[in-house]
C-alpha positions in Angstrom: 72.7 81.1 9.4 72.2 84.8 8.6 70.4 86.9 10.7 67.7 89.4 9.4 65.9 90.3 12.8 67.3 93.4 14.3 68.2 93.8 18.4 69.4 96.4 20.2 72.8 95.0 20.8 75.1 91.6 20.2 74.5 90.7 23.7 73.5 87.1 24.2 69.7 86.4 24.2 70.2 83.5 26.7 73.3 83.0 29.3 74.4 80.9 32.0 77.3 82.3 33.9 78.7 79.6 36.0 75.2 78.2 37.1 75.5 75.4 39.4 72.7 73.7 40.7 72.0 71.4 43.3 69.1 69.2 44.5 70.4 68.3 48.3 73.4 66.3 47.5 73.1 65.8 44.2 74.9 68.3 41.7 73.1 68.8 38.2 75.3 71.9 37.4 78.7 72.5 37.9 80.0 76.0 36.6 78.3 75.8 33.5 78.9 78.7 31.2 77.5 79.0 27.4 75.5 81.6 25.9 72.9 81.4 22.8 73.4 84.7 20.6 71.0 86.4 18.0 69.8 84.2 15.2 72.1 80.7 16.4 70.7 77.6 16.3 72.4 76.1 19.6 72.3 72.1 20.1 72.7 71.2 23.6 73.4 67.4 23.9 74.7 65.2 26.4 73.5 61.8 27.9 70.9 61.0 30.2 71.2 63.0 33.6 74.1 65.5 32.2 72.1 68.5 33.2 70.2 69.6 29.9 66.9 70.1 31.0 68.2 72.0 34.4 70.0 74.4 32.0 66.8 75.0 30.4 64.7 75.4 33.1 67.0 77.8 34.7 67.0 79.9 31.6 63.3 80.2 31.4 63.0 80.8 35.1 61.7 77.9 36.2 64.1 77.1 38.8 66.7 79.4 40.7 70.2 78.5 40.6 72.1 77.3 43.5 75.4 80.0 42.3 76.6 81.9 39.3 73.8 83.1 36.8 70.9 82.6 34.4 70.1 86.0 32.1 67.6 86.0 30.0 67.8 88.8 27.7 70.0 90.5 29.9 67.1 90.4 32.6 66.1 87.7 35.3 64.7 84.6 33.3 61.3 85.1 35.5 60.9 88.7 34.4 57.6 89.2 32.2 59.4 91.5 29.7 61.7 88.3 29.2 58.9 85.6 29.2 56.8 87.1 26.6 60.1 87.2 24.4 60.5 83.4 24.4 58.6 80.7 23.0 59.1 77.1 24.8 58.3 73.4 24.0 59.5 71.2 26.9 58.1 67.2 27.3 57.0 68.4 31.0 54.1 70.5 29.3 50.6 69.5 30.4 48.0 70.1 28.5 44.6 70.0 28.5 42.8 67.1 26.8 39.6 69.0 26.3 39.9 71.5 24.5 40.4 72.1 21.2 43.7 73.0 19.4 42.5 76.2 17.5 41.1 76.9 21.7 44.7 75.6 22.9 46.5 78.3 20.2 44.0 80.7 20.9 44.7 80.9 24.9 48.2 80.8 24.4 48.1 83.4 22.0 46.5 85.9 24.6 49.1 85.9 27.0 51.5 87.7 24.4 51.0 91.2 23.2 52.0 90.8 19.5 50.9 86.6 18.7 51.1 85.4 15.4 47.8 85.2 13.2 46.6 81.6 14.3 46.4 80.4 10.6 49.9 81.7 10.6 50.7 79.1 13.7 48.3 76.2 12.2 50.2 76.1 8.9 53.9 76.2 10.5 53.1 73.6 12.3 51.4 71.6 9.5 47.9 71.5 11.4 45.5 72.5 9.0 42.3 70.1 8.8 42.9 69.3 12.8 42.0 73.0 14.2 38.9 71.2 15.4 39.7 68.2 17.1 40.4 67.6 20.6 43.9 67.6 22.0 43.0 64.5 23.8 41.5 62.8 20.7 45.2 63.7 18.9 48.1 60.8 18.1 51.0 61.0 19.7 52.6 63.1 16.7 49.8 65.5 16.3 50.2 65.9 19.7 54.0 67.1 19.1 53.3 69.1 16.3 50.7 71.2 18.5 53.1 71.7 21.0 55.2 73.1 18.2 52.7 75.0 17.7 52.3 76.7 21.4 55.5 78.0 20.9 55.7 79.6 17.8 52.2 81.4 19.3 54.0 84.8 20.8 56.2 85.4 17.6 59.2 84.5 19.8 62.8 85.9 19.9 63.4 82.7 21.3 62.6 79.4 21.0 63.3 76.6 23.3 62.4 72.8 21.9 62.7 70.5 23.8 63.2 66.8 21.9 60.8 68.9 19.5 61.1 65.9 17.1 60.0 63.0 19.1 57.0 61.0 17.2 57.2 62.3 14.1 57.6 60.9 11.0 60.7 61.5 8.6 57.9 63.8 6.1 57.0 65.6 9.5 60.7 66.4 11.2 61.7 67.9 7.9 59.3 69.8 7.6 59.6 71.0 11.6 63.7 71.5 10.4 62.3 74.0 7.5 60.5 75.9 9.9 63.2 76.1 12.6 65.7 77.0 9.7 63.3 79.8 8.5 62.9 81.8 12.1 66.7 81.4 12.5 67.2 82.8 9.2 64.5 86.1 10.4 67.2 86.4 12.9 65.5 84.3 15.9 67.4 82.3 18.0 67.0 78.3 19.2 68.0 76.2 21.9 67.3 72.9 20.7 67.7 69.4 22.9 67.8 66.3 21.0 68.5 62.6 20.5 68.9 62.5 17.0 72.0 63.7 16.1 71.8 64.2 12.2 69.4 66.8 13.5 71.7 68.5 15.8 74.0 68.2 12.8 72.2 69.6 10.3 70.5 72.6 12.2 73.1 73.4 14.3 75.0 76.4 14.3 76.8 75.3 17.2 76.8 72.4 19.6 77.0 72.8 23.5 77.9 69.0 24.8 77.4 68.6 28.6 78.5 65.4 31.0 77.7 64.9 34.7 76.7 68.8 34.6 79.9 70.2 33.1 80.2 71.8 29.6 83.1 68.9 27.9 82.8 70.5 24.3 81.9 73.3 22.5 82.2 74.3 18.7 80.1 74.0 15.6 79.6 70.4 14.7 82.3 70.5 12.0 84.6 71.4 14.9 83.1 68.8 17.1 83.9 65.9 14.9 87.3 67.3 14.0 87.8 66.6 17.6 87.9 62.8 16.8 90.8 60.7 15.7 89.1 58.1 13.6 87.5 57.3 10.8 84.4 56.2 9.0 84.6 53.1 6.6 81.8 52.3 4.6 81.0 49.1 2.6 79.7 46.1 1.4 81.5 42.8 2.8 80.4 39.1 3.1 82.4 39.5 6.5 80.4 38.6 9.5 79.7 41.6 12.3 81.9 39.9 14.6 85.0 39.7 12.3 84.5 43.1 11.5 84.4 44.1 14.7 87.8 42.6 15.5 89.8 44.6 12.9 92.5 46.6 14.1 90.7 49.6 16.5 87.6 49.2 15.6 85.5 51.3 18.2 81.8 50.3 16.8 80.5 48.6 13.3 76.5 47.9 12.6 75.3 46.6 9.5 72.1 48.1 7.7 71.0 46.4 4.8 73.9 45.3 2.4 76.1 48.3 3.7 78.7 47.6 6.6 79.6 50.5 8.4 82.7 50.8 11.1 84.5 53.4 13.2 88.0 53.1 13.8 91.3 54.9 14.7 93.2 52.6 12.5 91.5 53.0 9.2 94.8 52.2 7.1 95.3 49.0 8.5 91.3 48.3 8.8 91.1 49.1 5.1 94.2 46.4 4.3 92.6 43.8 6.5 89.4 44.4 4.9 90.5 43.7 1.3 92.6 40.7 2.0 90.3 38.9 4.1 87.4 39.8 1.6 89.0 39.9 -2.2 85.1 40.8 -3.3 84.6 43.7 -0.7 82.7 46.7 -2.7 81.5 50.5 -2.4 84.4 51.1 -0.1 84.3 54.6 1.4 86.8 56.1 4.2 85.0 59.2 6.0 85.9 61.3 8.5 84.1 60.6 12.2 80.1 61.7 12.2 78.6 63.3 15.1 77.4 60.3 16.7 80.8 58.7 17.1 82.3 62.1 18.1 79.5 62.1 20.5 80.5 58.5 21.7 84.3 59.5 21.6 83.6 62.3 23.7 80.9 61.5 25.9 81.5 57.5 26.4 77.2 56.9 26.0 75.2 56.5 23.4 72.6 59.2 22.8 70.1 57.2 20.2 69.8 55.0 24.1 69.0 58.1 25.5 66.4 59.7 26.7 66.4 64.1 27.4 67.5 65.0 31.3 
């Protein structure tokens, strides 16, 4: 994505320098070392306990780390020329039930010296009509979008969202995607956690993968499926799962509606035991791996099982 927004150098907005963490004899963070530069959308994924949310919370100060080093532009993370730089949306927020959300973007907004105009905020995050109702009164995906909304509130450099997705509708996570493709494109930058991986995918400028606190892969998701030898088939069979699922090196298959779909590392022979055993098999289509079986190649869990660590 092409940056408009102007800093004073190419020095990364965010950095971990071979953080580790610990919590007594547990270790969340082991080296870790990956940086989020001006205007990147950065996807940081991994499975349940890999460290993802301890990265984040040691970039925006909220815990020390146990060696190496978090910088947040260039400065300590707890700094408050750093803080009112960054806008954050994390599923540990609290907040208030009683108040109202034009009140909630209203207090938020004073803590930063140059806030967005709170119709400005509203619209992004597709509030309008619910300025006046109570955050407690909100559904669960209203909720989300005024959390959304909190962040965007400074005007941020930075934006980290947590699982920013989670409730929403299809209608309302594009229209989140738009938003977080538009402050990218002013040159902002994102660190984005998620369990949906066509969203990591299709927002990502590049995708950080940790496992058991240790950075296993890094490259733009194009590079990260590369990564896997297999293949994507695509079709519509009167072959039951299970048969499926026994072709040659079949790693997964699911069926959703009248389309059959299978990873493999053997897609030459798959596709040869798929038309002889099926002479009426149809919409055939070989692709190369998506992110979700790179991320099951590479990572050995399932993410859509998943919740954020």
């Amino acid at each position: 994505m092409k940056s408009h927004r102007q800093f004073d150098d190419d020095r990364p907005l965010a950095e971990l320098r071979r953080a580790v963490k610990r919590f007594g004899a547990v270790t969340a963070l082991d080296g870790v070392d990956f940086a989020v530069q001006p205007g990147e959308v950065v996807a940081l994924l991994g499975p349940n306990g890999a460290g993802k949310t301890t990265a984040v919370q040691l970039l925006l100060g909220l815990m020390r780390p146990s060696g190496g080093e978090a910088r947040l532009f260039d400065q300590d993370p707890r700094s408050t020329a750093a803080r009112v730089r960054v806008g954050a949306m994390l599923q540990i927020s609290k907040v208030p039930e009683t108040l109202k959300v034009r009140e909630h973007v209203d207090l938020i907004s004073s803590y930063y010296p140059n806030p967005l105009p709170p119709a400005e905020v509203m619209a992004a995050a597709g509030l309008a009509g619910l300025e006046e109702r109570l955050f407690g009164k909100l559904s669960g995906g209203q909720r989300q979008r005024v959390l959304f909304a909190l962040a965007l509130c400074g005007d941020p450099d930075l934006l980290f969202l947590d699982e920013p997705t989670a409730g929403l509708d299809v209608e309302a996570r594009h229209a989140l995607w738009s938003v977080i493709e538009g402050k990218a494109a002013e040159g902002r930058s994102v660190l984005l956690t998620t369990h949906h991986l066509e969203e990591a995918d299709a927002m990502a400028d590049r995708i950080v993968m940790l496992v058991k606190g240790r950075v296993i892969a890094e490259g733009t998701p194009g590079e990260i499926k590369a990564r896997v030898a297999g293949r994507r088939i695509v079709c519509r069979t009167g072959l039951s799962l299970a048969a499926v699922t026994a072709l040659p090196g079949v790693r997964s298959a699911s069926r959703e509606g009248e389309l059959t779909a299978l990873f493999t590392t053997e897609a030459d022979r798959a596709v040869r035991e798929l038309l002889q055993r099926d002479p009426g098999l149809s919409g055939l289509e070989v692709k190369g791996a998506d992110l979700e079986e790179a991320f099951l190649a590479l990572t050995g869990a399932d993410l859509k099982d998943e919740v954020a660590a």
